[in-house]
N, C-alpha and C positions, 0 to 999 in steps of 0.2 A: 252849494249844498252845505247845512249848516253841521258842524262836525257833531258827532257823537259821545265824545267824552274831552272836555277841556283838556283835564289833566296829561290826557294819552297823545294829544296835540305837543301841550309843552314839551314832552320827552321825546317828541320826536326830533332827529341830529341831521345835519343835512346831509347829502350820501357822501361819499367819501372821509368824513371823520369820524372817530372810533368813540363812542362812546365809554365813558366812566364810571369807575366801581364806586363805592360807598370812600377808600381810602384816595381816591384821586388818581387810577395808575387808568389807561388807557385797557380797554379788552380788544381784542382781536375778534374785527367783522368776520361771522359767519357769514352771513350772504343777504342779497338785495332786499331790503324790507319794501313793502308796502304802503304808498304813504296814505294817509288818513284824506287827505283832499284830492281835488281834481289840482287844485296849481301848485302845490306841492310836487305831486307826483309829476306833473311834466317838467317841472324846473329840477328834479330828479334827474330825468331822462335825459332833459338838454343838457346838464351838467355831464353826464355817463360817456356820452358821445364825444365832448370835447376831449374826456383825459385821455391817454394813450392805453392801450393794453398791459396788462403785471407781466415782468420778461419771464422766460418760459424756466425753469430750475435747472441747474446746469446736467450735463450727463455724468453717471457714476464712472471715475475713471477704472479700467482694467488693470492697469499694470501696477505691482506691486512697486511699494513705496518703498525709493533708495535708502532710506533710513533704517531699513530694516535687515538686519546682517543677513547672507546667503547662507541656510541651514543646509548641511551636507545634504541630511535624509528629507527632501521634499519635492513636492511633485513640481515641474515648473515645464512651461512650452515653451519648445525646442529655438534656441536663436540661430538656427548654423543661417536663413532663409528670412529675406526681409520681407519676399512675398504670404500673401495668409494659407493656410494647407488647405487646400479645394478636396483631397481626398483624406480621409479620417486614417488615424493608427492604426495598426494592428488592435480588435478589441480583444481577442482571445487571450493577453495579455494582464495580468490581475491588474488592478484598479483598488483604491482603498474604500471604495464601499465595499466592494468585496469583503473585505475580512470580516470574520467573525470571532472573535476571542472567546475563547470558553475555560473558565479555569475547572481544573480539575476535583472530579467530584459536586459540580453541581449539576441541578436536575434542569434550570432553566435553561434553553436557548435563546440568542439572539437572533432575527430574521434582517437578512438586506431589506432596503424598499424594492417593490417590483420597479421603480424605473431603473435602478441601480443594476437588478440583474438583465435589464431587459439591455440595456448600452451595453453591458460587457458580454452579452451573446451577440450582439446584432455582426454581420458578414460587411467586411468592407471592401472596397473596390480592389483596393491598396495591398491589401492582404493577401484576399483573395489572387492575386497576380502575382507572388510570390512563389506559388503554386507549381505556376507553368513552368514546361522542361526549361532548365536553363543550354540544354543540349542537343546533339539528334540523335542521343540513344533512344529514345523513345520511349524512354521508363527501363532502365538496364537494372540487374539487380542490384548495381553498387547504390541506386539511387532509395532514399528512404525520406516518407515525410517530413519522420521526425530531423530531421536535415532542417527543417524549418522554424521549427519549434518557436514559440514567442517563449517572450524573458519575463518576467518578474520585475516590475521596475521597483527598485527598492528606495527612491530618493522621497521618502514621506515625507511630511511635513510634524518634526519633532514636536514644534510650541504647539499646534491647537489639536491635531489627532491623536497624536502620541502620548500626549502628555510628557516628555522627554524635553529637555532643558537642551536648547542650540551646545555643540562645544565650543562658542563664543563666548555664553555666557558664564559656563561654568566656572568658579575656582581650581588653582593647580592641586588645592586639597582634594579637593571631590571629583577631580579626573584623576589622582594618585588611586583614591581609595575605589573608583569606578573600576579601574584596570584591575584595580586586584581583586576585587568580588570577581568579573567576570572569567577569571581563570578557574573559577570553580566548573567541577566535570558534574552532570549527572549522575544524582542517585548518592552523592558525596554528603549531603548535609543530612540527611535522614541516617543513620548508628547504624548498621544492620541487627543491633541487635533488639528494636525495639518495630523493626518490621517480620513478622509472623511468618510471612506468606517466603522469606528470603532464606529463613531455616530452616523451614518443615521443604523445602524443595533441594534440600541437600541430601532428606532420607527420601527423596519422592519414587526413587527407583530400586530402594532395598526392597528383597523379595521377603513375602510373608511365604513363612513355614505351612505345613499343614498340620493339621487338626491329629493328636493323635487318639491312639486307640480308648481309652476312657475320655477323653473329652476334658482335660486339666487345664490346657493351654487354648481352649478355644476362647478365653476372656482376654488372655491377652493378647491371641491372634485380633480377632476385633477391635480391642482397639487401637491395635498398630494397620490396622484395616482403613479407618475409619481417618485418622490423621492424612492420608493419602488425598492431594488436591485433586484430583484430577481422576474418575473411572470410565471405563468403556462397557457396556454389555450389549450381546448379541443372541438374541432368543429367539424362537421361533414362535408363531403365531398359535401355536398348541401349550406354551410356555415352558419348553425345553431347554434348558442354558445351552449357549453354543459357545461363547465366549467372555472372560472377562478378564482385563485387564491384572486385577489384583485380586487373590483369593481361590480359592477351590471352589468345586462344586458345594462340600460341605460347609464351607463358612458363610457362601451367599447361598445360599437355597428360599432363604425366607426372602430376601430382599429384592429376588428375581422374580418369588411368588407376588410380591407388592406389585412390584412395578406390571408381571404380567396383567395382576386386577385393574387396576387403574387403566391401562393403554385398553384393555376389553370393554370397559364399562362404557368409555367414551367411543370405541368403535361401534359396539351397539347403535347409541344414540345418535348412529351417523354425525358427528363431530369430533372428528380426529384431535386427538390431545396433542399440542405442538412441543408444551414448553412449560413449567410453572417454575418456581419459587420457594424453596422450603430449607431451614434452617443456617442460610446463609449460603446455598449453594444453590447455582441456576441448572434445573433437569430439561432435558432437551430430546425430543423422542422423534422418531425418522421410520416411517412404514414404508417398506421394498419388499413387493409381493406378500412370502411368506413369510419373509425375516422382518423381526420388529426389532431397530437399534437403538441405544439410549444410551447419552453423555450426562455424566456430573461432573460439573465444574465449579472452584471456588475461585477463578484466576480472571473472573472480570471478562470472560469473551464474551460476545455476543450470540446474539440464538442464530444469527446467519452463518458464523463463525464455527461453529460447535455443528450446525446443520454440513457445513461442509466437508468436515471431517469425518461425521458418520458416511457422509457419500465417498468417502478416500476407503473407508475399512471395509463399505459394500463393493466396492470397486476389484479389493482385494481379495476378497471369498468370488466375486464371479470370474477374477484370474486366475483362479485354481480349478472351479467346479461350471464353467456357464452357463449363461444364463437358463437352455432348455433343458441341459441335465437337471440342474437343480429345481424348475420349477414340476419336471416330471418326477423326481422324487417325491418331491409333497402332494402333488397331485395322485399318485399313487397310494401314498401312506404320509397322510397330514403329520402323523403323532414322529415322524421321524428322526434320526437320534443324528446331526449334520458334524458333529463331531468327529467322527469315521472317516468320511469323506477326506474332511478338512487335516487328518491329524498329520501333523509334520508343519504344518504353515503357521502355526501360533507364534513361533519367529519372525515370521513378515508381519502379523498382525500386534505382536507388542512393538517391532521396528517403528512401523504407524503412530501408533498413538502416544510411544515416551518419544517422537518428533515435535507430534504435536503438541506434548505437556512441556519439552524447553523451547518449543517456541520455533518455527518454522517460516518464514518468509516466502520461501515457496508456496507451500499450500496458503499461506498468507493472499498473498495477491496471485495466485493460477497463473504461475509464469514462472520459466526455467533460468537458471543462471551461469552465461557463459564464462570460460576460462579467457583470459584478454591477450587476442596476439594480435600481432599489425596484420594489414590487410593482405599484405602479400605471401606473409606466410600462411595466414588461413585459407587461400585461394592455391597456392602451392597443394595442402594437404587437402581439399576437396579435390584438384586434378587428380592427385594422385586414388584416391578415392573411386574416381569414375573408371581411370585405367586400368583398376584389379576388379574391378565389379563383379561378380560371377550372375551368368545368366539367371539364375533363380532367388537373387539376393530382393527382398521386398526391401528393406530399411536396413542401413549404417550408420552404426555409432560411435566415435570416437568420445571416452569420457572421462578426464582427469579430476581426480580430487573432488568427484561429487558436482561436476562440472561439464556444459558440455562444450567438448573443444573442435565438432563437425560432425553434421550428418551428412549423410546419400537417402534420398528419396524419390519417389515417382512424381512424374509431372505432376501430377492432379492429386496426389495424397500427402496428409502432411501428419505426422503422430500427432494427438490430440498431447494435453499439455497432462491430464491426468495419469493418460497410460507413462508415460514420461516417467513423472514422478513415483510410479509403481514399479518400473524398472530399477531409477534409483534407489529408490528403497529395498530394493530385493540386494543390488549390488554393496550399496556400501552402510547403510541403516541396520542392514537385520544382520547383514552377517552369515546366513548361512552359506551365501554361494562361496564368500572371500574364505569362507575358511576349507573349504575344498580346495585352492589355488589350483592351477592349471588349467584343463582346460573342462567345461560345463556344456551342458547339452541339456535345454529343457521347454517343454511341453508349456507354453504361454495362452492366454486366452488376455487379448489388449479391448477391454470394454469400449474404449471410447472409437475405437477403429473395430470392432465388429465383435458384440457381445456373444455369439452363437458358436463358434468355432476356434479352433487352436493355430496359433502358429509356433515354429519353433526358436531356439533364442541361442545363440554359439554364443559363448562369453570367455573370454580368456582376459588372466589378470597380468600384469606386469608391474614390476616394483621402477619406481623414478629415482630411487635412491643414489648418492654418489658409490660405485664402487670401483673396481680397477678399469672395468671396460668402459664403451662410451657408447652404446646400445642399452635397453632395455632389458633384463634379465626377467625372466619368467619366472613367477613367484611361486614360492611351493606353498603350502599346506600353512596355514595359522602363522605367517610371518607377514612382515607390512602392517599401515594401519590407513588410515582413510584421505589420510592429506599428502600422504605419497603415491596413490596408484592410481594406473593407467588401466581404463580400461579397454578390449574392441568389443563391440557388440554386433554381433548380423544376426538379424532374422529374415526365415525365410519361411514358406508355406509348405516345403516339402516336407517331409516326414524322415526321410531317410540324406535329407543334405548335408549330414553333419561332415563327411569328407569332403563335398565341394565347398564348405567353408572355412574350415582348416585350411585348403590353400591358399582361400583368397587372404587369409590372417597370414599365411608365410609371408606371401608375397606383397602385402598391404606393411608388413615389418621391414620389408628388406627396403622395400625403394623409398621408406621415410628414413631409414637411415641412412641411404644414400645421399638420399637428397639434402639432410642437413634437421628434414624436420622433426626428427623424436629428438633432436638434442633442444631446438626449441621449445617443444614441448614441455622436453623435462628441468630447463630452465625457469620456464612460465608457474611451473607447479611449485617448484622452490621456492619461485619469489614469492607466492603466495599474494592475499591482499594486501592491496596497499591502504594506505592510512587515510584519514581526514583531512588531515592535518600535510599531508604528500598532496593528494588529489588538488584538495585547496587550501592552499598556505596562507597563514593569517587569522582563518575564520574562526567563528566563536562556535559553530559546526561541529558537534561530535559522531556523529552514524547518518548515515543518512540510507534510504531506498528507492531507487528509480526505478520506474516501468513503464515501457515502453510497449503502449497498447498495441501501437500496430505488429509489433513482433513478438509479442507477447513473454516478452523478458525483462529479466533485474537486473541491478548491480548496485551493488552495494560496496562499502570500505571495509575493512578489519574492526573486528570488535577492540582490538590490542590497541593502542593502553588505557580506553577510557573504561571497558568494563570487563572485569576481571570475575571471573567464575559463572556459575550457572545460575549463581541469585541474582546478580546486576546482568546478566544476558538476559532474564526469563523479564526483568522488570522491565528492559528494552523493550520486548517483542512484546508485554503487555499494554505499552505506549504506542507502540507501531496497530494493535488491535483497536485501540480506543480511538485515535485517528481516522484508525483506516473506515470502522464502523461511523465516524461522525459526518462523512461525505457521501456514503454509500446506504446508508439507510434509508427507508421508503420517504419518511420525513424529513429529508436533508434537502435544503434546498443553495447553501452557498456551494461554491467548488474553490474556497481556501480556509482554513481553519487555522487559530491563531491559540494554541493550550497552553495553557501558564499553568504550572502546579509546585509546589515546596521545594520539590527537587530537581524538577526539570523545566525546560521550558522545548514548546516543540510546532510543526508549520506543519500541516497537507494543504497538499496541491494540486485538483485533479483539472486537467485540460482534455480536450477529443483526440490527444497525442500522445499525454504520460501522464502519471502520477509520479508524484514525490514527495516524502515525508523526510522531515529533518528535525534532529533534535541537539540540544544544545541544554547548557548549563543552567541552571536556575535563575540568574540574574542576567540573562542576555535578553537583551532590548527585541523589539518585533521589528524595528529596523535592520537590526544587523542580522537576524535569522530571512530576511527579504535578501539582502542583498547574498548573503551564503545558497540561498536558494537559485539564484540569479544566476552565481556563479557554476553554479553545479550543473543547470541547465548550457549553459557557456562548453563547461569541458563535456557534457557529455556531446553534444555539438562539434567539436572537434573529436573524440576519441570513438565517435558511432560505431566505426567499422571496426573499432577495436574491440569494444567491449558488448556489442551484439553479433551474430548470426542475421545478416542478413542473406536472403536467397537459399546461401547453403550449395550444398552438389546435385543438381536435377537432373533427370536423368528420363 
């Protein structure tokens, strides 16, 4: 067949050599041409068959190249086992796609890939069978999940995720001058005196005067009104003031009239006002029946945050007044004045809320925080506990230091964490009962345990102080202060039990001092918290908070020596909010957070077991806040039974 185009003849090469560019270099065959003839193309084919096949590319090797130095902080599989692991890690364990770094103050987030979080949820075999009793108690109370807890593996890889220089590489210059940046504390390189928000929270609990008779000073009550971070109001849905934080009736009256406009207009139009935005402070409004509540805040919390506190201060008004009295009040007469009711309790409700303005951990994460004794002695004072019981006692409380150090409760009922917290705060927050000393008798309604009826509440105080005796002495009137006393607490349902509780309080006294345990007790209270720096020695670690889902408790270190007063505690607790909100928000989709910001640098960490947040120095690595994490989970591991309430005294 005669060809088609001469030219296109001569250029054609015969298979297997590379054709040439215009300069003489060889090009690399793309693939089998076509030859232009019939004998061409079979002397092609016969050629193709004779040569051998191209050998196949070798395989990408696995394991890292000896050349390359061992980085402390990276991830690497495990060599103890020369065989390959058939069952997978624990994955509940962070992972570094996990992390998320967010520095502070910006609006973007970063998001994992969904396979990244899909492998660090997924249940392994291996794990999962960690699980199983190691025992035949069959699940006794000493035994607790978090006993299980995964770790934190902190060995990242500094060169390529970190950006972090091997300590092989570095200079003894730049690990000299490394160490010494890192000794910097939180909150150290920012002046206090060019942060705002660290002043004005030094006058944030001065009371404003009132208004007087001409009206002279109501300009300058205002605006010592108005520099206040932080307000509470409680109104009624008629727009009645019931409570505010800061101010009289007469200095907010207008600004109670606003807010009542605003919350009506949007009720109207069947769409509840949640929340807005206005002059640099976040408003936050909360409908409960007839009571309409509303926070202003300049302190950076969240609307979740700020929501939950309004439910602490209605929590509060329905433990004086419950919930049917009160709704039969309004129901009878809407325009009602709730302030009558209420008068005497504005103590418990400014206790609440200047809590919540230096910062609260508690109502932080909805969880209590126990006083730390060994196991034996905590189970000591639960026996002893069940022993004196009196027939009509519903719940026992033993509480030092704003702590609690054992309950007694019924098989099947356990105090909700909020009533808890409303006790506490009546006992060592507000003050009014401590400063009665002896002994108290009072008339309780516990919302989260049965909003509709009252029980009654025996409280007697005791000072832990050192004096000549080696017992307790019962505290009189306005002496003690919150970090020495002991409190007992029983309530009961009866009405008139207050003498079958007095004895069980003699006799609950006498056989802890027999037995040895009000002296530990009053040991435990002295020692007070221990340090960061005690807990875990070394670390770049300054505060840290643990909670332990399943038990629904904290523990936390001493704020002493890294933050000193109530401006460096309140800027903690606003890093512990910014955290705690960055996990927990409806858009949040990692479960570890990595915050760099000017002053601090700081880790959350939420697992189906605990959470934990940690903060540290401005120039500490995401390495070594991994491994401080690591460790922390470590000792709470070993000190469980120390520093939680597990089981407790059932009865």
């Amino acid at each position: 067949m005669p060809d088609d185009s001469s030219a296109d003849h001569e250029a054609t090469q015969p298979f297997g050599v590379a054709p040439r560019t215009t300069d003489g270099s060889e090009q690399p065959e793309v693939g089998n041409k076509v030859g232009d003839g019939d004998g061409a193309d079979g002397d092609d084919m016969e050629q193709s068959r004779e040569l051998p096949p191209p050998p196949l590319p070798p395989r990408p090797s696995l394991h890292v190249p000896s050349s390359r130095p061992p980085a402390s902080g990276s991830f690497r599989l495990s060599k103890r086992t020369s065989r390959p692991q058939l069952l997978s890690q624990p994955t509940t364990a962070l992972s570094v796609a996990d992390v998320h770094t967010q520095g502070r103050g910006e609006n973007a987030t970063a998001t994992s890939s969904s396979a990244s979080r899909a492998v660090s949820r997924k249940h392994s075999a291996s794990h999962s069978g960690r699980f199983l009793g190691n025992s035949d108690s069959g699940g006794e109370d000493s035994a607790s999940v978090i006993s299980y807890a995964p770790t934190l593996d902190a060995r990242l890889d500094g060169e390529s995720l970190l950006g972090d220089v091997p300590a092989e590489a570095t200079t003894p210059a730049w690990r000299a001058l490394s160490a010494q940046i890192e000794r910097d504390n939180p909150f150290e390189t920012v002046p206090p005196e060019s942060d705002v928000a660290t002043l004005q929270i030094q006058h944030e609990f001065d009371e404003i005067g009132s208004v007087d008779a001409h009206g002279s000073n109501e300009e300058t009550l205002l605006e010592a009104w108005k520099t206040k971070l932080k307000h509470f109001f409680i109104l009624s849905a008629s727009g009645k003031p019931i409570y505010s934080r800061h101010g009289d009736d007469q200095l907010i009256s207008n600004y109670i009239g606003i807010a009542q406009t605003i919350i009506s207009f949007y009720q109207g139009a069947d769409d509840p006002l949640r929340g807005f935005t206005a002059g640099g402070a976040r408003f936050v409004m909360l409908s409960k029946g007839p009571l309409n509540l509303v926070a202003v805040s300049r302190l950076g919390e969240s609307d979740a945050q700020l929501r939950t506190q309004l439910e602490s201060l209605y929590m509060q008004i329905l433990s004086t007044l419950t919930l049917p009295s009160m709704e039969k009040m309004f129901s009878n007469r809407p325009s009602t004045d709730l302030r009558r009711p209420l008068q005497g309790t504005d103590v418990l409700l400014d206790g609440l809320a200047d809590g919540f303005t230096r910062g609260s951990p508690s109502t932080l994460l909805s969880a209590l925080e126990c006083l730390r004794l060994r196991k034996t002695h905590r189970r000591a004072i639960n026996d002893t506990l069940l022993r004196v019981r009196s027939p009509n006692l519903l719940y026992g409380l033993i509480v030092a230091a704003g702590r609690l150090v054992s309950v007694v409760r019924p098989k099947k009922h356990s105090l909700h964490p909020g009533d808890l917290h409303l006790i506490f705060n009546m006992l060592f927050e507000a003050g009014s009962v401590r400063a009665g000393g002896g002994e108290n008798w009072i008339p309780l309604c516990l919302p989260g345990f049965n909003n509709t009826g009252y029980l009654y509440m025996y409280v007697s105080f005791f000072s832990t102080s050192e004096r000549d005796g080696s017992g307790p002495h019962e505290r009189p009137a306005a002496t003690g202060g919150k970090d020495d006393e002991l409190a007992i607490v029983l309530i009961s349902a009866q009405k008139e039990g207050f003498y079958e509780l007095r004895k069980m309080r003699d006799d609950l006294v006498e056989q802890l001092e027999n037995n040895g345990s009000m002296d530990v007790i009053k040991s435990a209270i002295r020692k007070g918290h221990a340090s960061c720096s005690d807990i875990v020695p070394g670390t770049v670690l300054r505060h840290f908070l643990y909670k332990s889902r399943g038990n629904v408790q904290f523990t936390m270190p001493s704020f002493e020596p890294y933050f000193h007063g109530l401006g460096h505690r309140r800027k903690l607790m606003s890093l512990y909010q910014t955290l705690h909100e960055s996990i927990h928000s409806r858009t949040a989709h990692l479960k570890v957070q990595h915050c760099v910001g000017r002053d601090a640098t700081a880790l959350a960490w939420e697992t189906p077991l605990f959470e934990l947040y940690c903060v540290a120095g401005p120039q500490a690595t995401r390495a070594s806040l991994a491994q401080g994490a690591n460790r922390i989970v470590q000792w709470i591991r070993r000190e469980e039974e120390r520093v939680f309430i597990i089981g407790g005294a059932v009865f």
